[in-house]
C-alpha positions in Angstrom: 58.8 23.8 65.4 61.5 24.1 68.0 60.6 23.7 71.4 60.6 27.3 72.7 60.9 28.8 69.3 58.6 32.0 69.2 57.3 33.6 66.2 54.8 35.9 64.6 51.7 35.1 62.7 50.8 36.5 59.5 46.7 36.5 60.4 45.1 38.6 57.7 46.4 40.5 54.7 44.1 42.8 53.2 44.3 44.7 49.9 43.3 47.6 48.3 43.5 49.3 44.6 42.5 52.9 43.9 39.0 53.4 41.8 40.6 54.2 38.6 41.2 51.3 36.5 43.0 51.5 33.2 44.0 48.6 30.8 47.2 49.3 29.2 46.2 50.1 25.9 44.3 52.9 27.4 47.5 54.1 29.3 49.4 53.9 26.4 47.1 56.1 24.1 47.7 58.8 27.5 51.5 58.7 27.6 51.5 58.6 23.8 49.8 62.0 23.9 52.3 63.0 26.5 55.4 62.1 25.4 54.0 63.8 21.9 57.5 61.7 20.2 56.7 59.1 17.4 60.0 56.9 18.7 59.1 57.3 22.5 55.3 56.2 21.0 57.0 53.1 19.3 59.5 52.1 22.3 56.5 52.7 24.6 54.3 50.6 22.1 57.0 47.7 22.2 57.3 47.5 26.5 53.6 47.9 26.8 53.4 44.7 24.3 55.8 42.6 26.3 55.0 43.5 29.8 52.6 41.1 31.2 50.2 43.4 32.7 46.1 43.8 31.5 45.4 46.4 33.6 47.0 49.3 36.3 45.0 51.6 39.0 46.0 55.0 39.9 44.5 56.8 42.3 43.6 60.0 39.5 41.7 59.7 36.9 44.3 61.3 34.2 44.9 57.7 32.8 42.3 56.4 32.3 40.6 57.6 29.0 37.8 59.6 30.5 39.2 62.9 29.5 39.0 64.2 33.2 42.6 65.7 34.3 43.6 66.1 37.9 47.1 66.3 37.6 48.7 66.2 34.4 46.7 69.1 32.1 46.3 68.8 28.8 48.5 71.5 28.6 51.1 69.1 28.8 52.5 71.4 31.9 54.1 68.9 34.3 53.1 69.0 38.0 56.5 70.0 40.1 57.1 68.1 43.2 54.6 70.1 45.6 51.7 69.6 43.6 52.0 66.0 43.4 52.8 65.3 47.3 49.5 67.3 47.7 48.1 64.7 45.8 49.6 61.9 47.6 48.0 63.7 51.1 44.6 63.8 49.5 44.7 60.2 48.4 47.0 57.7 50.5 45.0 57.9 53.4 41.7 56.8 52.1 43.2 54.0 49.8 45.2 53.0 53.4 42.0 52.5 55.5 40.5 50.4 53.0 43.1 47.8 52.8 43.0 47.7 56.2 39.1 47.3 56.6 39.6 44.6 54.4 42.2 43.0 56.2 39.3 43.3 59.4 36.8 41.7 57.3 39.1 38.9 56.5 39.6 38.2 60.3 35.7 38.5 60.5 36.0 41.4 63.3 36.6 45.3 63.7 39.7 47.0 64.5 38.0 48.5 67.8 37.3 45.0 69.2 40.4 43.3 68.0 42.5 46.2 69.4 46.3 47.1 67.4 48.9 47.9 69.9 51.7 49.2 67.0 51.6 50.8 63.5 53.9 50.7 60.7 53.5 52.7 57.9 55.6 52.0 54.7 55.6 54.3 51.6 58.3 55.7 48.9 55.7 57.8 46.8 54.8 60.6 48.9 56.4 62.1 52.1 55.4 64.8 54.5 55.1 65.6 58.5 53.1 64.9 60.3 52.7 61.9 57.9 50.2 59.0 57.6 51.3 57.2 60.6 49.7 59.9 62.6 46.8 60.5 59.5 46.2 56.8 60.0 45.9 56.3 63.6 43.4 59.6 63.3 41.7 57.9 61.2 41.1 53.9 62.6 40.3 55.5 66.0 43.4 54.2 67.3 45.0 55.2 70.8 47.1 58.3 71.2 49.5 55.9 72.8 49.8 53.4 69.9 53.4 52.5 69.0 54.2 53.9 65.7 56.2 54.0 63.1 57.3 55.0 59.6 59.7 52.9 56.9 60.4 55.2 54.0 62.0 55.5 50.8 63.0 52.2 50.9 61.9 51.1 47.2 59.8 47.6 46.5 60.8 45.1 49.0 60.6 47.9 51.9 57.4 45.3 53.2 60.0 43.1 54.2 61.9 45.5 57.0 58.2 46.4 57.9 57.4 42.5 58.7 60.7 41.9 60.5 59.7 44.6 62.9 56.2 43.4 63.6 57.8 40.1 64.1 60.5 41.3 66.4 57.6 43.1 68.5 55.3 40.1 68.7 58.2 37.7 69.9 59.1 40.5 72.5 55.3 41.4 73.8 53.2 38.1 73.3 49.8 40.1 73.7 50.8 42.6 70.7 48.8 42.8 68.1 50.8 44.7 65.6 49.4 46.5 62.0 51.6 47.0 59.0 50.3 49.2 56.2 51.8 49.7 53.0 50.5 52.1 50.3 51.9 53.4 47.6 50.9 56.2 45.0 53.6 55.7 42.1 51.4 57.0 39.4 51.5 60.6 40.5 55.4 60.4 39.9 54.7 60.1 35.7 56.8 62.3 33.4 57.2 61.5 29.9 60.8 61.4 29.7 62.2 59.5 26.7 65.4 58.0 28.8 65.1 53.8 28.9 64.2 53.8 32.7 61.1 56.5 32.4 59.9 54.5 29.7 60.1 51.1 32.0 58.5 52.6 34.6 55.9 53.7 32.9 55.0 51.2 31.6 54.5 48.8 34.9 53.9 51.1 37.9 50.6 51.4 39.5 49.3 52.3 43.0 47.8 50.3 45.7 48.0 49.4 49.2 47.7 46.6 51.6 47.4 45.9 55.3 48.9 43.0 57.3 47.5 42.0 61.0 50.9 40.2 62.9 49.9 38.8 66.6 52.1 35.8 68.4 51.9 32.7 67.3 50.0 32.0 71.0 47.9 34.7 71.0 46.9 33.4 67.0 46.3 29.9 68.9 44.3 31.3 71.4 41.7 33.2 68.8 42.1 30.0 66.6 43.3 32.5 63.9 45.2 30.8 60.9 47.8 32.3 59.5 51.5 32.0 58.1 54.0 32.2 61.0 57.3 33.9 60.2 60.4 31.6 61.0 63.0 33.8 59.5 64.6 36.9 56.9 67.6 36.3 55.1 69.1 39.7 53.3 71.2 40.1 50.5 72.8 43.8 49.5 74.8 43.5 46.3 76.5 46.8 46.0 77.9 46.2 43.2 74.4 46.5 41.5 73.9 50.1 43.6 73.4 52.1 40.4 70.6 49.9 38.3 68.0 51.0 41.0 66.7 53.6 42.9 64.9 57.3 43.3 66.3 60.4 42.5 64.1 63.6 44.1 63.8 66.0 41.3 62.1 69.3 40.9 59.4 67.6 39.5 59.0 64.3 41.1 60.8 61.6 42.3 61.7 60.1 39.3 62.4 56.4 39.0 66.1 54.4 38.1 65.3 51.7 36.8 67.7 49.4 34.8 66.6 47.5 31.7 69.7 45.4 32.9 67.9 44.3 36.2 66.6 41.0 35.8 69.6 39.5 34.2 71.8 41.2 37.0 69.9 39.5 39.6 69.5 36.1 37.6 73.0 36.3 38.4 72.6 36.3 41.7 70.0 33.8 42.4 72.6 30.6 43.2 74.3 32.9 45.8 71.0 33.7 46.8 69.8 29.9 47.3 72.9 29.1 49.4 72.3 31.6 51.7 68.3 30.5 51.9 69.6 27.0 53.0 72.0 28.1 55.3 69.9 30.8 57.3 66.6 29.6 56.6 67.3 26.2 56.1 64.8 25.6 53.0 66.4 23.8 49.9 64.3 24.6 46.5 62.5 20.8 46.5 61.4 21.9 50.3 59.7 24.8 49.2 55.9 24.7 48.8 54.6 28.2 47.5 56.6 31.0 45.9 56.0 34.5 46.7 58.0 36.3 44.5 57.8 40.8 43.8 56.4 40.6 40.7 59.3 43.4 39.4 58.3 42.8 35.9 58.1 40.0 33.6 61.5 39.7 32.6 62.2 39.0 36.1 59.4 36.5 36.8 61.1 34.8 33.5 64.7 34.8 34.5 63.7 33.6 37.6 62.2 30.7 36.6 64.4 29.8 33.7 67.8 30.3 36.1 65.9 28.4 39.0 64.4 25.5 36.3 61.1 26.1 37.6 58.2 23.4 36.7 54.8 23.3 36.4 53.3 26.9 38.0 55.1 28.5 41.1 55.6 31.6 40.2 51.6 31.5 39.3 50.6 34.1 42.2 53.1 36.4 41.1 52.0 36.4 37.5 48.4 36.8 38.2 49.0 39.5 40.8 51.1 41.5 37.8 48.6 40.5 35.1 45.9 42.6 36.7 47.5 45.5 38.8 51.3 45.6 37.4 53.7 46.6 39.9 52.7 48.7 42.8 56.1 48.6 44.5 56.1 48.0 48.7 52.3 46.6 48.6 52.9 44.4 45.8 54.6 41.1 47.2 51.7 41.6 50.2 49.5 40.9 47.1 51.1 38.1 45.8 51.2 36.3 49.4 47.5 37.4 50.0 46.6 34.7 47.1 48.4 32.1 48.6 46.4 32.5 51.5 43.2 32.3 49.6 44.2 29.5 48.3 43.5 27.5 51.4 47.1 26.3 51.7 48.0 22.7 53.7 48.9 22.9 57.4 52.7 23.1 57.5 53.5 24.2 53.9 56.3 26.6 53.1 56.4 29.7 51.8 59.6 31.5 50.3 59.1 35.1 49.8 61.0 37.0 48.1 61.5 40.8 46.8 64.0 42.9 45.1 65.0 47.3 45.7 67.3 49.4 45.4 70.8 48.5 46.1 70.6 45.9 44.4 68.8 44.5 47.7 67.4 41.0 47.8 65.1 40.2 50.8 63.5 36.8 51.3 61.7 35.1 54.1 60.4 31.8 55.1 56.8 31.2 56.5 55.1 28.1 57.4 51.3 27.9 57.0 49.8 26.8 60.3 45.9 26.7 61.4 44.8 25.9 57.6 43.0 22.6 56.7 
């Protein structure tokens, strides 16, 4: 490290999934019944097939075979917007203060004793005012004078903004000890709408939520807390890919673009990509360690590795992490990182991490593992 080169430290993740666990053939017979269309059924049947994924949470039971409906009736009457951010109210919260207890447990302390100074709060599932910034620090016992925050409606990789922040405020105020909590609710947004990007999403989606603890890299010396230290973001908007993603707020939910297209599109991308990686953050491919790549979907785990000529078993993490929860958007890369750190990396490893939203955007960042064995 550069002499007089500050940065945060990645000190605990922690991770949470709602109590409702589904495999996918058990989601599939519900959105079969839904969608109540034999070549919806078969399309569905095909994607469901080919996606990767054993098994999705939701934070309702509707999916997950027990016959108990909270929000989608068996009347096949769709909830309208109103109803479902209700939901999200109801449910968020809790799923939010366990990923961070688990993130405290990790650390082996409490939130009270360790102290948080500022709170960011990421979610594009659910909005409303005053939202769970405010719900949140209610809810930890947290100063009325905490910093807070709120990144929303940013898509997938919106974990990334939500780190550069906690890193910015760590380098700025070395005795800040900075929380970032990302949850996500996407299953309340199902419709069964026979159009190629309803039937994608609904077929990888799930909800979770996970916590990150960012202190200085002194202050993480000085409570001997290991820890992956942040040495830089590199972004990437490619415009011309603006239409393939994104959310559209309709009547009756906020319903999901999402371009078969996609992983190709940014396979396209990835040697453009690279350069800029070894320009800004000064990591060639052979000097890369770990790989913690946003699980999108399989296709993109696949092009990915076949347009990077991946060996052997980086993208490992990222295929476990959508094997058992699918894609949970903002939480998800959070999740793929928090198994590199169980893993026990070496002392002065790298770590490229990298996610994908709307825009196309691309986000990556470089870590370095410091404090492990």
């Amino acid at each position: 490290m550069e002499i007089g080169f500050k940065s945060g430290r990645i000190v605990s993740i922690g991770t949470a999934v709602p109590d409702y666990s589904s495999r996918q053939d058990t989601i599939l017979e519900f959105m079969q019944e839904e969608y109540r269309d034999a070549d919806a059924s078969r399309k569905l049947k095909v994607l469901f097939h080919q996606s990767g994924i054993n098994t999705r949470h939701s934070a309702i039971p509707d999916f997950s075979g027990s016959g108990e409906r909270q929000l989608f009736p068996q009347t096949h009457e769709l909830p309208v917007v109103s109803e479902r951010m209700e939901v999200f109210r109801q449910k968020a919260l809790p799923l939010a203060v366990k990923a961070v207890a688990n993130a405290f447990e990790k650390i082996e302390t409490n939130i009270a004793d360790f102290g948080i100074t500022h709170l960011i709060t990421v979610t594009c599932t659910g909005l409303y005012a005053p939202g769970i910034d405010a719900d949140l620090l209610l809810e930890l016992g947290l100063p009325a004078d905490t910093f807070r925050t709120s990144l929303n409606f940013l898509g997938c990789n919106a974990a990334f903004p939500a780190m550069k922040i906690a890193d910015s405020i760590v380098k700025s105020h070395s005795d800040a000890r900075v929380l970032v909590v990302c949850v996500e609710l996407c299953t309340l947004h199902f419709q069964p709408k026979s159009n190629s990007d309803n039937l994608l999403s609904n077929t990888i989606f799930g909800d979770g939520a996970a916590a990150v603890i960012m202190v200085s890299d002194d202050l993480a010396v000085d409570r001997n807390l290991k820890g992956f230290n942040l040495q830089g973001f590199c972004p990437l908007l490619l415009k011309k890919g603006k239409d393939l993603m994104g959310w559209n707020i309709t009547p009756v939910n906020f319903e999901m673009i999402l371009d078969a297209g996609i992983p190709e599109f940014l396979g396209n991308e990835l040697e453009q990509l690279m350069v800029l990686v070894t320009e800004k953050l000064h990591l060639t491919q052979d000097s890369i360690d770990h790989w913690a790549v946003h699980p999108g979907g399989k296709k993109i785990l696949e092009t990915i590795q076949r347009k990077l000529n991946m060996q052997n078993n980086e993208l490992g993490c990222s295929y476990d992490v959508l094997r058992n929860f699918g894609n949970m958007s903002s939480p998800t890369v959070l999740f793929v990182l928090n198994e590199i750190f169980k893993s026990n990396p070496k002392n002065g490893e790298t770590i490229l991490v990298m996610g994908f939203g709307p825009g196309i955007s691309i986000e990556t960042a470089s870590m370095v593992c410091h404090g492990f064995v």
